[in-house]
C-alpha positions as semicolon CSV with decimal commas, in nm:
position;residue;x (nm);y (nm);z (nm)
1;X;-1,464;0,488;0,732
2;X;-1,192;0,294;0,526
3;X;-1,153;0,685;0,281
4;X;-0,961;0,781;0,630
5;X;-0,704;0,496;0,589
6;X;-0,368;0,575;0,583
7;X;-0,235;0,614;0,180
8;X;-0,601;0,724;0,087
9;X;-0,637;1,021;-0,056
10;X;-0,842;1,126;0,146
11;X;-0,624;1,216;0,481
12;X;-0,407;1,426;0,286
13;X;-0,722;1,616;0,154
14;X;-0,650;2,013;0,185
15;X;-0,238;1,964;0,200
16;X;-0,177;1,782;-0,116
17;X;-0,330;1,892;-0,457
18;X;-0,231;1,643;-0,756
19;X;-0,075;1,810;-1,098
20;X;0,053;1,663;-1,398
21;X;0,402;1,547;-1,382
22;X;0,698;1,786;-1,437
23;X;1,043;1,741;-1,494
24;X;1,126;2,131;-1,558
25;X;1,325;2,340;-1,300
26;X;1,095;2,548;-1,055
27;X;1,251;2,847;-0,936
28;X;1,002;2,812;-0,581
29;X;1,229;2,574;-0,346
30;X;0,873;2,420;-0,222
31;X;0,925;2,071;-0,059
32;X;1,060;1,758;-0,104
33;X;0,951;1,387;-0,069
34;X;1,260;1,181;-0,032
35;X;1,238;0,812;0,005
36;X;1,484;0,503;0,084
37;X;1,392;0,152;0,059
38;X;0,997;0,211;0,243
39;X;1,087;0,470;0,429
40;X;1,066;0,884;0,426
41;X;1,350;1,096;0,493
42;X;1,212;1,362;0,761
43;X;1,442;1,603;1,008
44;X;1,475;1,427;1,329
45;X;1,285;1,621;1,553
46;X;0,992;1,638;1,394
47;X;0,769;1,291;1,213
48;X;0,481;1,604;1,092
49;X;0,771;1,805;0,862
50;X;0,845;1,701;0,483
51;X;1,234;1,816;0,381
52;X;1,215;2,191;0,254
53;X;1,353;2,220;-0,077
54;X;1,632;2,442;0,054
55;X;1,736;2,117;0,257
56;X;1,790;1,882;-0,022
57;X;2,125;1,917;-0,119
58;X;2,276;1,790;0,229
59;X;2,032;1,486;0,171
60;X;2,245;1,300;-0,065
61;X;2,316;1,226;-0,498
62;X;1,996;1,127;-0,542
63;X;1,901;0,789;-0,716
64;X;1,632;0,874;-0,946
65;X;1,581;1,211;-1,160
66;X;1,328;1,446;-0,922
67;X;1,015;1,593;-1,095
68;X;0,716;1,760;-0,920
69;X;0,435;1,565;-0,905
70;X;0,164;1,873;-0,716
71;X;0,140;2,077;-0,492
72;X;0,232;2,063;-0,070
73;X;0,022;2,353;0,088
74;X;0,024;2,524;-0,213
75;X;0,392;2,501;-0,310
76;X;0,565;2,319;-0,533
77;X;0,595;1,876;-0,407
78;X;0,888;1,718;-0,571
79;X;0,957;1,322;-0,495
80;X;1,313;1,188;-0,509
81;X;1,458;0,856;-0,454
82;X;1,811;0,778;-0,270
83;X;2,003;0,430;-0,215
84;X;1,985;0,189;0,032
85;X;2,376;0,250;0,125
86;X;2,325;0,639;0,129
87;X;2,458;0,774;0,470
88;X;2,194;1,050;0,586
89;X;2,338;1,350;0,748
90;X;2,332;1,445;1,149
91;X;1,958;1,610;1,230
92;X;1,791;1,317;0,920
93;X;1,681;1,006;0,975
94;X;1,438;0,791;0,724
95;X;1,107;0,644;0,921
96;X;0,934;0,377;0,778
97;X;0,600;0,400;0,625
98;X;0,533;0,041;0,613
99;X;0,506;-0,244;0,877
100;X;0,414;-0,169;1,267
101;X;0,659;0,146;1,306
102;X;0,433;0,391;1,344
103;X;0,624;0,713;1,445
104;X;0,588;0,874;1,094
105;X;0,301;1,084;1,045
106;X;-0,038;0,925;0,912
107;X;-0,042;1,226;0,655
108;X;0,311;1,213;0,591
109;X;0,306;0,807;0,528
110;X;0,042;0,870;0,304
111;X;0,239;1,134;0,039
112;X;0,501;0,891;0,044
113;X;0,305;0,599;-0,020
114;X;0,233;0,765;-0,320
115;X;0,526;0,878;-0,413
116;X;0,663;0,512;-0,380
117;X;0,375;0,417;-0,619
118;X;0,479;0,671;-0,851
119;X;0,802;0,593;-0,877
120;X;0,775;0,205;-0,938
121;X;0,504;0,310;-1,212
122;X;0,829;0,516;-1,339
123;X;1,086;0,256;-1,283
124;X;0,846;0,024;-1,511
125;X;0,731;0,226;-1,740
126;X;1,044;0,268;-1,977
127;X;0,981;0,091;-2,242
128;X;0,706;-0,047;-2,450
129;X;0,613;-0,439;-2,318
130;X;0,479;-0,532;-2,700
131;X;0,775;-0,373;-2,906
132;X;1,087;-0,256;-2,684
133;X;1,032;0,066;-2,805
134;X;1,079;0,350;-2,582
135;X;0,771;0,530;-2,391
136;X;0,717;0,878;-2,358
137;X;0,467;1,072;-2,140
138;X;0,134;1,157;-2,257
139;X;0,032;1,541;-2,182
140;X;-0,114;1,651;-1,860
141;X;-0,083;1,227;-1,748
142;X;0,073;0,960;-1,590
143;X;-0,014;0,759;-1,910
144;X;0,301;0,723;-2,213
145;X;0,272;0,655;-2,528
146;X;0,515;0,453;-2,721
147;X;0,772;0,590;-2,950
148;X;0,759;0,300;-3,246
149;X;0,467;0,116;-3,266
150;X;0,241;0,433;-3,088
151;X;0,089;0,111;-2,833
152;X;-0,046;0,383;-2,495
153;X;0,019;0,239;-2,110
154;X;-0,118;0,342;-1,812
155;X;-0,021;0,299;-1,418
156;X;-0,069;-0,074;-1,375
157;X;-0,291;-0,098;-1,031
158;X;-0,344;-0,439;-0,899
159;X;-0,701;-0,554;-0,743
160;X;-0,716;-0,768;-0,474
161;X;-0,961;-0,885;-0,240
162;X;-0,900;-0,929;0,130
163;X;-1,146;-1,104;0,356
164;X;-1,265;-1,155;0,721
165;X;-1,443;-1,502;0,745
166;X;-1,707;-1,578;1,011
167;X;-1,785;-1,850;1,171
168;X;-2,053;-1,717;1,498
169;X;-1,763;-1,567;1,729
170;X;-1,480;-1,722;1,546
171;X;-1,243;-1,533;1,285
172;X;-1,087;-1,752;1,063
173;X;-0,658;-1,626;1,001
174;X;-0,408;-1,786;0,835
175;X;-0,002;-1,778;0,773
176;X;0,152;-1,724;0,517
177;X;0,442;-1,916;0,469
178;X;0,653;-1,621;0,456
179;X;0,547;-1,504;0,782
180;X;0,700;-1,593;1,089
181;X;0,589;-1,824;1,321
182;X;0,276;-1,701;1,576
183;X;0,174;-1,402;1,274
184;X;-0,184;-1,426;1,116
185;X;-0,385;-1,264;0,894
186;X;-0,689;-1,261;0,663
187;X;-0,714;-1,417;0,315
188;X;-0,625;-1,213;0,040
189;X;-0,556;-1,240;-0,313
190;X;-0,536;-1,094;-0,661
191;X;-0,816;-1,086;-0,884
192;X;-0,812;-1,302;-1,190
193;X;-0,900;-1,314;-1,524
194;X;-1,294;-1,354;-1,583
195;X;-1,377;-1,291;-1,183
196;X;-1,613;-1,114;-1,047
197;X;-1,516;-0,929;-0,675
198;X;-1,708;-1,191;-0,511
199;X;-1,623;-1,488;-0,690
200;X;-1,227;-1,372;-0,620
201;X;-1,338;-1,399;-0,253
202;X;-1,520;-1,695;-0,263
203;X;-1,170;-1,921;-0,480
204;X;-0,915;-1,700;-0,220
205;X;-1,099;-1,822;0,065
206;X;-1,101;-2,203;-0,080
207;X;-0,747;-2,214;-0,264
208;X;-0,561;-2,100;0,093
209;X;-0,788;-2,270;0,387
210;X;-1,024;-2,469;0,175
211;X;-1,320;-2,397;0,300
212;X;-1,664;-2,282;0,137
213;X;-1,808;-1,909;0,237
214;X;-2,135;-1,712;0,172
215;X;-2,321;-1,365;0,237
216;X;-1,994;-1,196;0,096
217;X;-2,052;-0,817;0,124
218;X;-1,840;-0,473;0,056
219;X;-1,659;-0,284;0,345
220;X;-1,382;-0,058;0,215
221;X;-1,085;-0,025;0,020
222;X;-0,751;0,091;0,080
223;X;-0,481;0,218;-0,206
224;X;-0,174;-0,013;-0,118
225;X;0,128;0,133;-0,243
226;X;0,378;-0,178;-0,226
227;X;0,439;-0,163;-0,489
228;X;0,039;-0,074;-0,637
229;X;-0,258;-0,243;-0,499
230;X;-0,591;-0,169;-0,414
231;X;-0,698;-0,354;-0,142
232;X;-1,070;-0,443;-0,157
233;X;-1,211;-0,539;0,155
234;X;-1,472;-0,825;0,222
235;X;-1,661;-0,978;0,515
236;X;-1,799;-1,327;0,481
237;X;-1,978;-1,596;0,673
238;X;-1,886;-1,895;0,677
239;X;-2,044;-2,181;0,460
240;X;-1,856;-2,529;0,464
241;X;-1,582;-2,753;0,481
242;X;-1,292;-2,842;0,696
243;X;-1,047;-2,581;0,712
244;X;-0,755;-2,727;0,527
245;X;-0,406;-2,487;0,431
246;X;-0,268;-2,554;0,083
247;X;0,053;-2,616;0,236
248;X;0,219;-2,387;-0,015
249;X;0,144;-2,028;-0,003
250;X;-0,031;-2,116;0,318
251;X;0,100;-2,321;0,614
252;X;-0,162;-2,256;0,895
253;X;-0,529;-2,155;0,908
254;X;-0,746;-2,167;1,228
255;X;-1,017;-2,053;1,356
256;X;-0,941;-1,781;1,637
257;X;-1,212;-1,651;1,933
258;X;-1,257;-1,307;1,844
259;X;-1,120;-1,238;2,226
260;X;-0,789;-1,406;2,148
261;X;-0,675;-1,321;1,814
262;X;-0,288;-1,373;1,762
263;X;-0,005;-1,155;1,625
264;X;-0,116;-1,000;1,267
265;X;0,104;-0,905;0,995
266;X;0,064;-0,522;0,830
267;X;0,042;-0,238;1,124
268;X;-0,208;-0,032;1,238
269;X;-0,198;0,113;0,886
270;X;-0,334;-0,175;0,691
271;X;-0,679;-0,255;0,588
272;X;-0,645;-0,560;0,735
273;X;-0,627;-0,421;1,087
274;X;-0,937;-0,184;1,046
275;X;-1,173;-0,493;0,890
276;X;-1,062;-0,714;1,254
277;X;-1,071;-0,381;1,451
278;X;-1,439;-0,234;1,307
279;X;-1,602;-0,591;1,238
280;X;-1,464;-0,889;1,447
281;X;-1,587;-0,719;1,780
282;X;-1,909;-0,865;1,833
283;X;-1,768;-1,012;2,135
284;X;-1,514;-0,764;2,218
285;X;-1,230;-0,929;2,016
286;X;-0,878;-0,759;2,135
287;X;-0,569;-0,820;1,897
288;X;-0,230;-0,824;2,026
289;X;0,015;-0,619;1,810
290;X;0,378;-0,547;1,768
């Protein structure tokens, strides 16, 4: 089920319980979610163990102010930011949650994925985008309120649609042109103004590889905290046309045997993997990672 996809909230369900934000001193050390760049700062020997608050000083000056955003097996979950250029102490090292590095804990990618999405909604949400004035936090929210002209803003959380086109035993990829050379993946895109879900699909799919698609139904969704998507999964047949790459965001689309898919972009952690993995094995597809 996608609900079990890494930075759902689902897999942290029974460790994790969500509270209104707090900047106020907490006399319970608790524990600590400290990120750098996409990664999570964990003890060395162990990818299952968040930083005990009695551990944070040695960490580093941290970047960002740390407030508590819940509770971590029922004590107190602060989130904390450091720099890039930050040297980590002997027995620390910072594990990515992103990309196809996969030592980090499922559960413990997850917590920082949304800590990461908190803190970009934080790093954004400073002042007021129709007067300049400054924001402050709405009780018991993540919403704030601004200070002059009284305009209220919530967390800004992007749709997009991803899809996995059919053709009988043929999965249609593409590149982006960002992407290295040999790395496919399915069509995505954000939503825009006036779409329907479907209809988002159905200008994706023609914009990037131009070609026409039908019988567009639901599969899953996954939150995607980089920075704040929700990915909204799709599987389509396909309908018409030449496949054709816009040449700009695109550079290559093909259609692949489900047996002899190439490289794709995102880990085992993205939706992207579980819509190939769960529906382009009709055949017995097998998808070469790295």
């Amino acid at each position: 089920m996608s609900n079990s996809l890494p930075f759902n909230s689902t897999l942290i369900q029974g460790l994790f319980t969500p509270l209104p934000p707090e900047h106020e001193p907490d006399t319970n050390p608790g524990f600590w979610v400290v990120l750098q760049g996409n990664s999570l700062v964990v003890p060395t020997e162990s990818q299952h163990l968040l930083l005990s608050g009695v551990l944070l000083p040695i960490v580093s000056i941290p970047e960002t102010e740390p407030f508590k955003i819940g509770l971590w097996q029922g004590k107190p979950l602060r989130i904390v930011r450091i720099t890039m250029d930050t040297s980590l102490p002997p027995g620390y090292e910072a594990l990515p949650f992103m990309g196809p590095d996969t030592r980090l804990d499922n559960t413990l990618a997850t917590i920082a994925g949304r800590a990461a999405q908190i803190l970009h909604w934080e790093r954004r949400s400073r002042f007021c985008s129709h007067c300049g004035g400054k924001l402050v936090r709405i009780p018991a929210g993540w919403g704030k309120r601004c200070s002059s002209c009284g305009d209220e803003h919530f967390p800004h959380i992007h749709p997009c649609i991803i899809v996995l086109v059919r053709r009988g035993a043929e999965l249609l990829l593409i590149r982006n042109a960002a992407w290295n050379v040999g790395r496919f993946s399915l069509v995505a895109g954000f939503l825009d103004f006036g779409e329907s879900l479907e209809e988002c699909v159905q200008r994706e799919v023609r914009e990037e590889a131009g070609i026409d698609v039908t019988n567009i139904r639901y599969l899953g969704s996954q939150c995607w905290p980089f920075p704040s998507q929700q990915m909204i999964g799709f599987l389509a047949d396909y309908a018409g046309g030449e496949v054709r790459p816009d040449g700009v965001e695109v550079v290559e689309a093909h259609w692949f045997s489900e047996d002899a898919l190439p490289l794709s972009p995102g880990g085992k952690r993205s939706i992207s993997r579980w819509i190939i993995d769960t529906f382009g094995k009709s055949m017995g597809m097998t998808e070469r990672t790295q």
